[in-house]
N, CA, C and O atoms as CSV, one atom per row, in Angstrom:
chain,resi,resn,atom,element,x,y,z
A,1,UNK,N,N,96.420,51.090,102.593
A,1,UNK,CA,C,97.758,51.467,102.925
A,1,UNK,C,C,98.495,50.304,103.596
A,1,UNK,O,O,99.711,50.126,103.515
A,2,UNK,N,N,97.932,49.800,104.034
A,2,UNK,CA,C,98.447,48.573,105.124
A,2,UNK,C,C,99.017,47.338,103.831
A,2,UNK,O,O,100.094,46.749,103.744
A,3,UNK,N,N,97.859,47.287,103.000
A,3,UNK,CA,C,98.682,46.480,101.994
A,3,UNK,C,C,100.119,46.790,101.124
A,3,UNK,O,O,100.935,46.146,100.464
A,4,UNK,N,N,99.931,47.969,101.486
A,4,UNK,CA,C,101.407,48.701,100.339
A,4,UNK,C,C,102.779,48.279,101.453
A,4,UNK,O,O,103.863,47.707,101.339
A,5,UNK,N,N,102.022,48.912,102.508
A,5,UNK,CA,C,103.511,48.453,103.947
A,5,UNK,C,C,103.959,47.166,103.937
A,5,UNK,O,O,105.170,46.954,103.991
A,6,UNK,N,N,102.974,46.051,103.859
A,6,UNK,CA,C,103.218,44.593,103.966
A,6,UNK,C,C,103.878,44.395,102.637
A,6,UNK,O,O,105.081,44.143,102.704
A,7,UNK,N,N,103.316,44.459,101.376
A,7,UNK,CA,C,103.598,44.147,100.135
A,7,UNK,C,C,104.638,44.455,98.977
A,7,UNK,O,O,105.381,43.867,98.191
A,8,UNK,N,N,104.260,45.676,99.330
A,8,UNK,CA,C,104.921,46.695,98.110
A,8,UNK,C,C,106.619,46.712,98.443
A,8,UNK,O,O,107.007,46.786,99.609
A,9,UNK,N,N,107.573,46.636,97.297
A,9,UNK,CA,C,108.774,46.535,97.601
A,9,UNK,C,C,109.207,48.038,97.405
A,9,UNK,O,O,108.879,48.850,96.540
A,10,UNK,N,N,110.356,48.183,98.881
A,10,UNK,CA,C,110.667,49.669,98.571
A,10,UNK,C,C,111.212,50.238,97.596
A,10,UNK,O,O,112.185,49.755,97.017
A,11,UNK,N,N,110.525,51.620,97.200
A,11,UNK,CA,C,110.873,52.411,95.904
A,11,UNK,C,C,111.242,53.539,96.399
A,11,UNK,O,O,111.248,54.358,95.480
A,12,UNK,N,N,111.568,54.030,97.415
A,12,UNK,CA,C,112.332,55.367,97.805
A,12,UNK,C,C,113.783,55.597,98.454
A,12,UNK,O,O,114.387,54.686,99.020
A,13,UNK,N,N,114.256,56.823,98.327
A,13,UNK,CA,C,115.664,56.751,99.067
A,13,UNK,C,C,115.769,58.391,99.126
A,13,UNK,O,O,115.049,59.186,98.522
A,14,UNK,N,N,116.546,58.598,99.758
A,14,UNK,CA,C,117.072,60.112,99.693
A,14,UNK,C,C,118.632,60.042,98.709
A,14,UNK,O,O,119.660,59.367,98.759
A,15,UNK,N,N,118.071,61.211,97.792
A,15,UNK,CA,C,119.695,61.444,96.957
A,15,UNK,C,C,119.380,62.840,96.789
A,15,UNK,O,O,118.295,63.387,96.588
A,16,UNK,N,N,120.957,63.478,96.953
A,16,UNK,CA,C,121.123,65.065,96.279
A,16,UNK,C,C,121.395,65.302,95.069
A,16,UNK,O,O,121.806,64.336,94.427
A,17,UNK,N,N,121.269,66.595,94.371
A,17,UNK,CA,C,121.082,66.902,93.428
A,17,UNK,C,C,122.609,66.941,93.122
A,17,UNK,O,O,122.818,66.801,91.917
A,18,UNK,N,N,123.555,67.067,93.753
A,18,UNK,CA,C,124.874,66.878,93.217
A,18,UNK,C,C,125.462,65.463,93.077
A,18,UNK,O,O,126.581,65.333,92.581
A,19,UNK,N,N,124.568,64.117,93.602
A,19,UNK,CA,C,124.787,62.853,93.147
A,19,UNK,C,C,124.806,62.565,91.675
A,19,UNK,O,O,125.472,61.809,90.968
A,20,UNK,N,N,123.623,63.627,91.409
A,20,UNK,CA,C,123.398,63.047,89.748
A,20,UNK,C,C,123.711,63.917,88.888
A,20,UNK,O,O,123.519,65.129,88.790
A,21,UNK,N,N,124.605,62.565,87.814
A,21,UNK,CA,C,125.413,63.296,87.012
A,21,UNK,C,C,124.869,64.299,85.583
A,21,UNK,O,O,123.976,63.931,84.819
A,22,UNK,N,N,125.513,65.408,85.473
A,22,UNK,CA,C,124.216,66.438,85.027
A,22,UNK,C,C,123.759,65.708,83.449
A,22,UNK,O,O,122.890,66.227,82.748
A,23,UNK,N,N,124.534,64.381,83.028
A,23,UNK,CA,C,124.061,64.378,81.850
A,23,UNK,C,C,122.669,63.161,81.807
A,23,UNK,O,O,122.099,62.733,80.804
A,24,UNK,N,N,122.427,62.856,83.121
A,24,UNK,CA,C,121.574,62.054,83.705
A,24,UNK,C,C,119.920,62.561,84.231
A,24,UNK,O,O,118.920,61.883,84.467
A,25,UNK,N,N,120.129,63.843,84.276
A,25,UNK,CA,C,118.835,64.843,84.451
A,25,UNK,C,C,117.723,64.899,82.850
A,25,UNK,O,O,116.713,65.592,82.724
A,26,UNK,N,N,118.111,64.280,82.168
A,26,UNK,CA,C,116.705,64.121,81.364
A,26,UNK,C,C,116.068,62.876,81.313
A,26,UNK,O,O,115.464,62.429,80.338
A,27,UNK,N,N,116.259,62.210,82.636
A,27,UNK,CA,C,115.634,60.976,82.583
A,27,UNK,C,C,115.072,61.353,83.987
A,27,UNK,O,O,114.933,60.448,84.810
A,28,UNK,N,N,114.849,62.211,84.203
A,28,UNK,CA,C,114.284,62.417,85.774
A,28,UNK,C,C,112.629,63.152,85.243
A,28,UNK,O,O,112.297,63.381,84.080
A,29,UNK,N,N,111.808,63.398,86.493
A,29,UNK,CA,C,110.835,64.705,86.152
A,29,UNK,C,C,111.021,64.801,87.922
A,29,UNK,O,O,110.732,64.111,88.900
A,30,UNK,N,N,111.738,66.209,87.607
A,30,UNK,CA,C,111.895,66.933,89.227
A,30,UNK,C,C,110.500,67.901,89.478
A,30,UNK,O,O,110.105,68.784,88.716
A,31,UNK,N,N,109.806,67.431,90.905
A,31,UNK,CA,C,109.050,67.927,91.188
A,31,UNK,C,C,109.558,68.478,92.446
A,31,UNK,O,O,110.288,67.729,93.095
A,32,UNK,N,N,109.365,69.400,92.817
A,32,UNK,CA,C,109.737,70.822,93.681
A,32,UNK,C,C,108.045,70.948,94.590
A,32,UNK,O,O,106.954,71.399,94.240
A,33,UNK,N,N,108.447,70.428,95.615
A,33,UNK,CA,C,107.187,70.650,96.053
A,33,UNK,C,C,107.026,71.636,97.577
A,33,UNK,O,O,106.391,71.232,98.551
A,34,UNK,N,N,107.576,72.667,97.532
A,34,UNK,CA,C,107.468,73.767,98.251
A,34,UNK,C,C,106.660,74.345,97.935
A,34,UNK,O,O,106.263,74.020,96.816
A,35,UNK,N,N,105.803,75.639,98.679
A,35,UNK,CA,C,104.937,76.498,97.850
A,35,UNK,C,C,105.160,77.367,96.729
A,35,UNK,O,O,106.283,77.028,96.355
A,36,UNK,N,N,104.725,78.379,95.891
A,36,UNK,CA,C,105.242,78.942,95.248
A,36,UNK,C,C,106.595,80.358,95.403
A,36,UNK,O,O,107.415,80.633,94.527
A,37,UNK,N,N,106.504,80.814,96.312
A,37,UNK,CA,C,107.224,81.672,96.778
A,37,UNK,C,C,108.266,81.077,96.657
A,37,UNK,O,O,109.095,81.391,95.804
A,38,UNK,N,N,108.463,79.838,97.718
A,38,UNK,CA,C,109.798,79.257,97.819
A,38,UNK,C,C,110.211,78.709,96.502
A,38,UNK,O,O,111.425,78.619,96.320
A,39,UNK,N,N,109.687,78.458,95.880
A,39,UNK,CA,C,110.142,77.752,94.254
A,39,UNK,C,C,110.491,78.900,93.532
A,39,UNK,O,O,111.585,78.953,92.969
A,40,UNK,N,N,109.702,79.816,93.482
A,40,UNK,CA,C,110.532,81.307,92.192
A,40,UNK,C,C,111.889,81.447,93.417
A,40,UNK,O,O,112.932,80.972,92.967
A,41,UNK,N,N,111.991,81.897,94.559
A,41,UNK,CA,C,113.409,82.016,95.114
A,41,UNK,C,C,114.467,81.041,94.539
A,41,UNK,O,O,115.581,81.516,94.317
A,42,UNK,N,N,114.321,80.168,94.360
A,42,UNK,CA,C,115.052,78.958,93.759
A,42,UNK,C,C,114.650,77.623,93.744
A,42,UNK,O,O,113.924,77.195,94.641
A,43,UNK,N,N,115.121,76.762,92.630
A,43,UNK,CA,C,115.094,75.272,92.379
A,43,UNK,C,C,116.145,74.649,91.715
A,43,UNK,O,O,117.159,75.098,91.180
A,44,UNK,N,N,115.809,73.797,91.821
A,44,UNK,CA,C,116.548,72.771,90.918
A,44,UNK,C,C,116.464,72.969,89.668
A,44,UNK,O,O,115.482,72.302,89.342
A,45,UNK,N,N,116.991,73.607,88.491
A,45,UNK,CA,C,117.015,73.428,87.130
A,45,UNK,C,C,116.241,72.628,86.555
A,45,UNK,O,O,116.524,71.430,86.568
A,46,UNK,N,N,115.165,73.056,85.959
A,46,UNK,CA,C,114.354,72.069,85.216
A,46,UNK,C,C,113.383,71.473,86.145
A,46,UNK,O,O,112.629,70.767,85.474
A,47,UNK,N,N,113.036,71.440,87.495
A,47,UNK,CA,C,112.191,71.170,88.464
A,47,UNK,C,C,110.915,71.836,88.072
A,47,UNK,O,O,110.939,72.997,87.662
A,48,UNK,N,N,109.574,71.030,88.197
A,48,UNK,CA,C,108.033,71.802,88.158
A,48,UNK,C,C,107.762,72.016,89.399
A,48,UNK,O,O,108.357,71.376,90.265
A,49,UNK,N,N,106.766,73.002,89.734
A,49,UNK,CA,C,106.635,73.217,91.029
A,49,UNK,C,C,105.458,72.618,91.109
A,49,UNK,O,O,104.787,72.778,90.090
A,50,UNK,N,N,104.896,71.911,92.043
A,50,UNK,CA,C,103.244,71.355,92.534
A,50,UNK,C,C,103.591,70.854,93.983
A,50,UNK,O,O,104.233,69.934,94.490
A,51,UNK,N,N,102.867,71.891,94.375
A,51,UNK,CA,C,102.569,72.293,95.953
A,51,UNK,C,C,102.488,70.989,96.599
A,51,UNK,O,O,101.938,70.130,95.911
A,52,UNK,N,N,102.926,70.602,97.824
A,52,UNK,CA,C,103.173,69.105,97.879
A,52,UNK,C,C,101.207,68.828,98.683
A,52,UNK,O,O,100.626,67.743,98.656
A,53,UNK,N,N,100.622,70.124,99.285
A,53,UNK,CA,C,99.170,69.441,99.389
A,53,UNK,C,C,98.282,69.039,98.037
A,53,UNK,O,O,97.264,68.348,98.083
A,54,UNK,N,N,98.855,69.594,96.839
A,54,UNK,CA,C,98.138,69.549,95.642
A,54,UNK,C,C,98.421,68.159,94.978
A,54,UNK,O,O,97.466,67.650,94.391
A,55,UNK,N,N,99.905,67.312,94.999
A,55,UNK,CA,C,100.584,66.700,94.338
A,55,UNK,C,C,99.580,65.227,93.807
A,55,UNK,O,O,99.422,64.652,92.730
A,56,UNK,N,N,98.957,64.998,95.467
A,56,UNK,CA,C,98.005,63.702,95.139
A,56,UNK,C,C,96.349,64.152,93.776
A,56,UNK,O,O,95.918,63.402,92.900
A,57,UNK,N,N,95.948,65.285,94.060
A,57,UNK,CA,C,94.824,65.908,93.036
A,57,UNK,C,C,95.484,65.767,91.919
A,57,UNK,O,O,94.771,65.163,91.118
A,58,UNK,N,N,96.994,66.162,91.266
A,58,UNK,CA,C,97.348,66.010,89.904
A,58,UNK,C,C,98.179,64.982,89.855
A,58,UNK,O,O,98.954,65.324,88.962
A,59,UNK,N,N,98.494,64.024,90.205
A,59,UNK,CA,C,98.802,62.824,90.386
A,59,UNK,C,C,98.781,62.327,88.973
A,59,UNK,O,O,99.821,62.193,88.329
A,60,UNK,N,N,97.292,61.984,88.370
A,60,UNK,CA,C,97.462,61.314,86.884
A,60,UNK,C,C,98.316,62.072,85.950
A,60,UNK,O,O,98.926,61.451,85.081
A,61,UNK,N,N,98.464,63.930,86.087
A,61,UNK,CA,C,99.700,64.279,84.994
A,61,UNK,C,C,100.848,64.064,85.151
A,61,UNK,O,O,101.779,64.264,84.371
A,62,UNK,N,N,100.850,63.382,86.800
A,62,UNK,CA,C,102.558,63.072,86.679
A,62,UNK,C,C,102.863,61.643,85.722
A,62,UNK,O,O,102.054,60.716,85.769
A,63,UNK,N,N,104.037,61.565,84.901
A,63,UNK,CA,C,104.420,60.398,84.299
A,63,UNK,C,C,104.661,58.869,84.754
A,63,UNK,O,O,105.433,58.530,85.651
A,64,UNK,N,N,104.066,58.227,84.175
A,64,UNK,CA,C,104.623,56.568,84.925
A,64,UNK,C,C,105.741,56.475,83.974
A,64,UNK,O,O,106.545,55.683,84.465
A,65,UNK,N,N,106.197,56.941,82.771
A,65,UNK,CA,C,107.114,56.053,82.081
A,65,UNK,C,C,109.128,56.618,82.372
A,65,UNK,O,O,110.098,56.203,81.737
A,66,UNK,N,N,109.115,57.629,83.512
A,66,UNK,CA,C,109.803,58.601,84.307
A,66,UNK,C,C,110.204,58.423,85.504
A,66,UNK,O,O,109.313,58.469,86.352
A,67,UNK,N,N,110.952,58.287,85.760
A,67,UNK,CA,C,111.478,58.330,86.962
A,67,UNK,C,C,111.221,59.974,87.727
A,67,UNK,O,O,111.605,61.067,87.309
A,68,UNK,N,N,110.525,59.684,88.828
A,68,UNK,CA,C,110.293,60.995,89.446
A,68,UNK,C,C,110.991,61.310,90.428
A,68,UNK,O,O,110.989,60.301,91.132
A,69,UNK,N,N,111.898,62.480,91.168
A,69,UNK,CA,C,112.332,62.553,91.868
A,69,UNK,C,C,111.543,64.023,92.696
A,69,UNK,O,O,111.208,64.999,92.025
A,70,UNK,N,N,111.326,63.959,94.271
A,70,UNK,CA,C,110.248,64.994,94.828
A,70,UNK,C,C,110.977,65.849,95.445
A,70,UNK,O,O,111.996,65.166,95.546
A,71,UNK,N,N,111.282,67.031,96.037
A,71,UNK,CA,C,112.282,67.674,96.718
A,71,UNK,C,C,111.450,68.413,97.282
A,71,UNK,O,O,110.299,68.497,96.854
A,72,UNK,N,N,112.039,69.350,98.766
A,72,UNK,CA,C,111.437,69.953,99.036
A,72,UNK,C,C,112.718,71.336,99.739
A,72,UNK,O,O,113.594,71.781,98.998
A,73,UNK,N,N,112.546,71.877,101.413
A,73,UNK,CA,C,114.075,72.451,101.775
A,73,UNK,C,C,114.655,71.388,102.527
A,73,UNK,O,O,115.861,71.588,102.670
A,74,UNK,N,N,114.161,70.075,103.194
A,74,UNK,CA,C,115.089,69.521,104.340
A,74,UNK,C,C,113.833,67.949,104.070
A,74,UNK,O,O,113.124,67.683,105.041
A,75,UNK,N,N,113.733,67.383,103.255
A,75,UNK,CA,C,113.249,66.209,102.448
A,75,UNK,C,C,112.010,65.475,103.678
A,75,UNK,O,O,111.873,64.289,103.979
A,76,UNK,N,N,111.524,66.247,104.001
A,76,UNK,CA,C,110.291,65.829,105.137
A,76,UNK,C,C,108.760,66.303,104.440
A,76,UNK,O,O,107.667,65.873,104.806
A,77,UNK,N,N,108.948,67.073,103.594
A,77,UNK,CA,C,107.301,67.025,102.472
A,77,UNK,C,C,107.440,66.292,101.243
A,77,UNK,O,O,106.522,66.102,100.446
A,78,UNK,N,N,108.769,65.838,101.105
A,78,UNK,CA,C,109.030,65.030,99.871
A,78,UNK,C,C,108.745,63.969,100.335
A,78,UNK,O,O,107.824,63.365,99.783
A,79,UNK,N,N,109.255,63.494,101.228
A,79,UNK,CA,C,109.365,61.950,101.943
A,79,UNK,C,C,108.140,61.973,101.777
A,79,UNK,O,O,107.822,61.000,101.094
A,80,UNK,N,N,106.981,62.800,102.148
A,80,UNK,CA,C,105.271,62.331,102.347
A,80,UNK,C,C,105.226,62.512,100.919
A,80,UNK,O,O,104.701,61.497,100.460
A,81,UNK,N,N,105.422,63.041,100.309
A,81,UNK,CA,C,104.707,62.735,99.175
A,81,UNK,C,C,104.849,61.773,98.125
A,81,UNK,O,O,104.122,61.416,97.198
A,82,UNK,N,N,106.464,61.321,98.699
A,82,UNK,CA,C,106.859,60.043,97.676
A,82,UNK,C,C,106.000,58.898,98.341
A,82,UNK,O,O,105.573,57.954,97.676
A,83,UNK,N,N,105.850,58.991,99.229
A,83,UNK,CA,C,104.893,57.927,100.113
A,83,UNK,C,C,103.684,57.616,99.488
A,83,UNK,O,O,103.274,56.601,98.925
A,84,UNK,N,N,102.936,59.329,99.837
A,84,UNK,CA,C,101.817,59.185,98.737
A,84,UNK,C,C,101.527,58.904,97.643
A,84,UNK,O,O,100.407,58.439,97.434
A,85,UNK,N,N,102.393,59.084,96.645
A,85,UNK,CA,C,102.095,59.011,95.506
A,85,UNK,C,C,102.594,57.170,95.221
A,85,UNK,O,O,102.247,56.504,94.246
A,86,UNK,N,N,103.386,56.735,96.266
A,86,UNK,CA,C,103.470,55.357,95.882
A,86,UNK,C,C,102.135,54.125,95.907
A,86,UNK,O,O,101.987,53.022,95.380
A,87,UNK,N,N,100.993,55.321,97.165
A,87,UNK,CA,C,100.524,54.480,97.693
A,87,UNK,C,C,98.994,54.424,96.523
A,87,UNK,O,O,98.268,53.519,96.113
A,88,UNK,N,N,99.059,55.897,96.330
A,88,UNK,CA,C,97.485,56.196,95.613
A,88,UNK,C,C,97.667,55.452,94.196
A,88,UNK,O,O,96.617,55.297,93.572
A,89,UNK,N,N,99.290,54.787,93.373
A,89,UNK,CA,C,99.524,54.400,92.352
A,89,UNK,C,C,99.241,52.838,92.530
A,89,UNK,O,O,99.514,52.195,91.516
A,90,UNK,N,N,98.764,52.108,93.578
A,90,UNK,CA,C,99.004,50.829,93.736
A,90,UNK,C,C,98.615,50.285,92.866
A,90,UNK,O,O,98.732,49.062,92.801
């Protein structure tokens, strides 16, 4: 991890779902990473749900050739998991 902090150039940011323009959403893969309850109440259109403790175990089905964007209700399990998943991809 220490090498990704020193090395790795940053790849994250916070953006809302009303930044992007709707004809721009098939170049995304929205992952919704609340539990399930909170995901059938609502998501993002076209969002998969994977539980953000699960996200690093299925990690290889997420896409490299995709831009991924992670969400959660207030971007503090996304933030960890964009973290994670930057770090376990090194």
């Amino acid at each position: 991890m220490a090498a990704h902090l020193e090395f790795s150039r940053y790849r994250g940011g916070v953006i809302f779902a009303k930044q992007i323009p709707r004809e721009h959403w098939k170049h995304f893969l929205v992952i919704n990473t609340r539990d399930a309850a909170q995901y059938t109440n609502g998501h993002t259109p076209g969002a998969i749900n994977i539980n953000w403790r699960q996200v690093l175990a299925q990690s290889t089905s997420i896409p490299r050739d995709k831009l991924v964007l992670v969400c959660c209700n207030a971007s503090l399990l996304s933030a960890q998991v964009g973290f994670a998943l930057c770090v376990a991809r090194l």
